[in-house]
C-alpha positions in Angstrom: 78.5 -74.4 -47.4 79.8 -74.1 -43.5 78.8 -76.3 -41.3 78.2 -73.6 -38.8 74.7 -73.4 -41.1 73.4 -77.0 -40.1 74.4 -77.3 -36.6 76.9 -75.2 -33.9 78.6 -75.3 -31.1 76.6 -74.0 -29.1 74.1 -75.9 -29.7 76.0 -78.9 -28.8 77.0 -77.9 -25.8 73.8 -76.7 -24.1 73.5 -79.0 -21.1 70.8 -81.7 -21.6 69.1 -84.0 -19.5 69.9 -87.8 -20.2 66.6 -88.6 -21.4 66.7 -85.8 -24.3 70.0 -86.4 -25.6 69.1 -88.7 -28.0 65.7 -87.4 -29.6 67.8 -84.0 -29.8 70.1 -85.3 -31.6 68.3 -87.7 -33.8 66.1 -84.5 -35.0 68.6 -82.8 -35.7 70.0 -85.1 -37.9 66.3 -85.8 -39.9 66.3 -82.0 -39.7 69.6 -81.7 -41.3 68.6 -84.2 -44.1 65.6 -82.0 -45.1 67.7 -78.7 -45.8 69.5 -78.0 -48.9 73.1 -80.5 -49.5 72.3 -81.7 -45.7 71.9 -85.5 -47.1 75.0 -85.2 -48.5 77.4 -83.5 -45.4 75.5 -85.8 -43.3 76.7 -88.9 -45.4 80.2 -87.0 -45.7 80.5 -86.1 -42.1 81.1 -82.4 -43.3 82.9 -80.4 -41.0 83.7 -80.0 -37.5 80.4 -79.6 -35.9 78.7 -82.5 -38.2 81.1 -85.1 -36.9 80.7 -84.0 -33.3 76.9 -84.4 -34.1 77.3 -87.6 -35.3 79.9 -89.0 -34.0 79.9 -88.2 -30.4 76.3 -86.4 -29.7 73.9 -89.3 -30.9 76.1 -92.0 -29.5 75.5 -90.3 -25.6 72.1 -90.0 -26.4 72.2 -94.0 -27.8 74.4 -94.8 -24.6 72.4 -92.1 -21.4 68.8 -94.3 -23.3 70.8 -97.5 -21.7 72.6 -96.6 -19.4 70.8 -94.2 -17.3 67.5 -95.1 -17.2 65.8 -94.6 -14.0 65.4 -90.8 -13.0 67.4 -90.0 -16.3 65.8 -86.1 -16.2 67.6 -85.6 -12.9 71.1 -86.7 -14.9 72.2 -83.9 -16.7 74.9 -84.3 -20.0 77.8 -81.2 -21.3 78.9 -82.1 -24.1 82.3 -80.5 -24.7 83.3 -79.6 -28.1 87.0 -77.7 -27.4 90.4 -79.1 -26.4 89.5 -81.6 -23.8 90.8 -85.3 -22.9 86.8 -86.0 -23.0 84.1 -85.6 -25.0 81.1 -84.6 -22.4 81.0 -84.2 -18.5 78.2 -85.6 -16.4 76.1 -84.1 -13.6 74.2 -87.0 -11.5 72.0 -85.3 -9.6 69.9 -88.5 -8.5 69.8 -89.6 -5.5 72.1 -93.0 -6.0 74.7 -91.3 -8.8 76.5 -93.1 -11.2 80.3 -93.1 -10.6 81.1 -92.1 -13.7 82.0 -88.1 -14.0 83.5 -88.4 -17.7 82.6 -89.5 -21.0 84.6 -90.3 -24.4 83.2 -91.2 -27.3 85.4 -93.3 -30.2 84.0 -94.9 -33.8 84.6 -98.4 -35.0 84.3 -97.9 -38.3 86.7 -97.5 -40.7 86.6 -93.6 -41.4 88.5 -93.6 -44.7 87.0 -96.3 -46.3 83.4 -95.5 -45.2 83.7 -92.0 -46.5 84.2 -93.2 -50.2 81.5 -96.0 -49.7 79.2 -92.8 -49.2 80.8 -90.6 -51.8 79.6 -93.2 -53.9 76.2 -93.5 -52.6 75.7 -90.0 -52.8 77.2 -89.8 -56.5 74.8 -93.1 -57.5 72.2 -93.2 -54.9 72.8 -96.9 -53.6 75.9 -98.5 -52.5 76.9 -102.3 -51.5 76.8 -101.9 -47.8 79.6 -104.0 -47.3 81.9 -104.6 -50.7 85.5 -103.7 -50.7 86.4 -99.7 -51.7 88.7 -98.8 -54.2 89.2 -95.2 -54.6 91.6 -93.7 -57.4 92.6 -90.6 -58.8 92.5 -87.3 -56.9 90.6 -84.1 -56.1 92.9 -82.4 -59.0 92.3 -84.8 -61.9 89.0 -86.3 -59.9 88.2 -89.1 -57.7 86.9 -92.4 -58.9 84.9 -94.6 -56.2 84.3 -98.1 -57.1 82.5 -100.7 -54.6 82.4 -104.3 -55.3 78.9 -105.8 -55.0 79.6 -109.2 -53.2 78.1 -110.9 -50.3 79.8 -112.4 -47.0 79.0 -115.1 -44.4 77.7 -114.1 -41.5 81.0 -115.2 -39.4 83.1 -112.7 -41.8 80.9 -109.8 -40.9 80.7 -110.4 -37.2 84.5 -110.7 -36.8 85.1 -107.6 -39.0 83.3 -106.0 -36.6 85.1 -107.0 -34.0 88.4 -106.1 -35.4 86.7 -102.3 -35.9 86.5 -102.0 -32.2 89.5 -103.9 -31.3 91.0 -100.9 -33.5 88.5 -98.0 -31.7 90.2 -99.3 -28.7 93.5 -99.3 -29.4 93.7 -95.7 -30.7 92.7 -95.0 -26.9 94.5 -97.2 -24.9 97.4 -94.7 -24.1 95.9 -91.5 -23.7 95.6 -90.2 -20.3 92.1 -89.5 -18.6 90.5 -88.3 -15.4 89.5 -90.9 -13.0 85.8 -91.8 -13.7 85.5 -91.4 -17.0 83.6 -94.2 -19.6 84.8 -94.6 -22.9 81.7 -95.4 -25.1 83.1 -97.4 -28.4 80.0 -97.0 -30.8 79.8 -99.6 -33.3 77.2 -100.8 -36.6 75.1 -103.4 -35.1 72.8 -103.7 -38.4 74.4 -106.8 -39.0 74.4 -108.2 -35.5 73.0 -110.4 -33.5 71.2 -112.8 -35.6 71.1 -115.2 -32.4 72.5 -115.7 -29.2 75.7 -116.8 -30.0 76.5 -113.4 -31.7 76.0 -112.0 -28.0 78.5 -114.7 -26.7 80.8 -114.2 -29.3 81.0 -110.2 -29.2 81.2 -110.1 -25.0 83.8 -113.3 -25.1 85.7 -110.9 -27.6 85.7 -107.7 -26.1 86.0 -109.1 -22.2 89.5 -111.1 -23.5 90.5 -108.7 -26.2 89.4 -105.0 -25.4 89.0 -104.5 -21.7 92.2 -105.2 -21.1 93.6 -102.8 -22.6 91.8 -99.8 -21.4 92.8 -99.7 -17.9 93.2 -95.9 -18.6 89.1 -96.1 -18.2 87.0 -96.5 -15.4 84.2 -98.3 -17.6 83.7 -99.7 -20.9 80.9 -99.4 -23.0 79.8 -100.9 -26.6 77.1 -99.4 -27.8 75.4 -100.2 -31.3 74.0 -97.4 -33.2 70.7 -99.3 -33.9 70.7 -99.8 -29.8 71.0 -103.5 -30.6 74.2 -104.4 -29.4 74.8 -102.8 -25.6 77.6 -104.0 -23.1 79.3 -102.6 -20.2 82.6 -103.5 -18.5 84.2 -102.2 -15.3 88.1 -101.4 -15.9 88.8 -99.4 -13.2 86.4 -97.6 -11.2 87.0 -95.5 -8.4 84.3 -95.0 -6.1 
């Protein structure tokens, strides 16, 4: 079933105020789950217009609740679905504007391996959250999915974590943007922040690890999908 069916283009990018972003895209996503295989290309990341959905709409919405939040109705959001070196553009109509024109969005997760995790939830219906995937086999002769059910330490988790979006990073640190654009690194933040320290630990890491090497930004954001985990770094801003 096309994509086209669940969620289009267009409809992504209809200019939004900042304050809607996120409740749009939200219910469209509960909205999606209700119709017929929705859980499943949801889960999947079906098609084009899916994975812009959930991989670049919500996270705006999740960053413009944070970041712009006074007189966010006056800030207006494009998302920009074709060939562009950024993901949505931003018109700040308030009086004091943000600096930022541009935004990119990039996942710290790891795409492959997450995809199987939720092959197998959706062949089985639960999953180990965090096991190790072993996928064999084919789409010929058929796939096979296994997920080892183990637990791991609370260190473990946090610095896997931090290695997703040392990785997120990386895969943007030599592209070329306009001037003024944010790069919003969207991470799971489920397991995060038990105390304090994980707040240290994660702005420590990024700060000495991950700033510097997105001077091709003008801002850096991290930005956990349960709006746990939110931190902001100036790279280089032009104002």
């Amino acid at each position: 079933m096309a994509d086209i069916e669940y969620v289009t283009s267009e409809e992504l990018e209809l200019t939004r105020k900042a304050s809607e972003i996120k409740q749009w895209a939200f219910e469209k996503i509960e909205n999606i789950g209700l119709t017929r295989g929705g859980v499943t290309a949801i889960r999947l990341h079906q098609g084009k217009s899916i994975k812009r959905l959930l991989e670049e709409a919500a996270p705006i919405g999740i960053f413009c609740e944070k970041y712009f939040i006074d007189d966010s109705d006056k800030v207006f959001i494009k998302h920009c679905t074709g060939d562009h070196p950024y993901d949505a553009i931003i018109n700040d109509e308030r009086n004091i504007k943000s600096a930022l024109n541009y935004l990119e969005v990039t996942q710290a997760r790891d795409g492959i391996g997450e995809y199987f995790r939720m092959l197998k939830l959706d062949q089985c219906g639960s999953v180990n959250a965090l096991g190790k995937v072993t996928k064999t086999g084919s789409k010929k002769n058929g796939i096979k999915v296994e997920v080892e059910n183990e637990a791991f330490s609370h260190d473990h988790i946090l610095n896997k974590e931090l290695q997703k979006i040392y990785d997120a990073a990386k895969r943007k640190c030599n592209k070329d943007y306009p001037k003024n654009t944010g790069l919003i690194i969207i991470c799971d933040d489920s397991h995060l922040l038990n105390d304090e320290s994980d707040t240290e630990k994660i702005d420590d890491y990024v700060t000495k690890e991950v700033v510097p090497m997105l001077k091709n930004f003008s801002m850096v954001f991290v930005v956990g999908w349960g709006s746990r985990v939110y931190f902001q770094y100036q790279c280089n801003l032009v104002l």
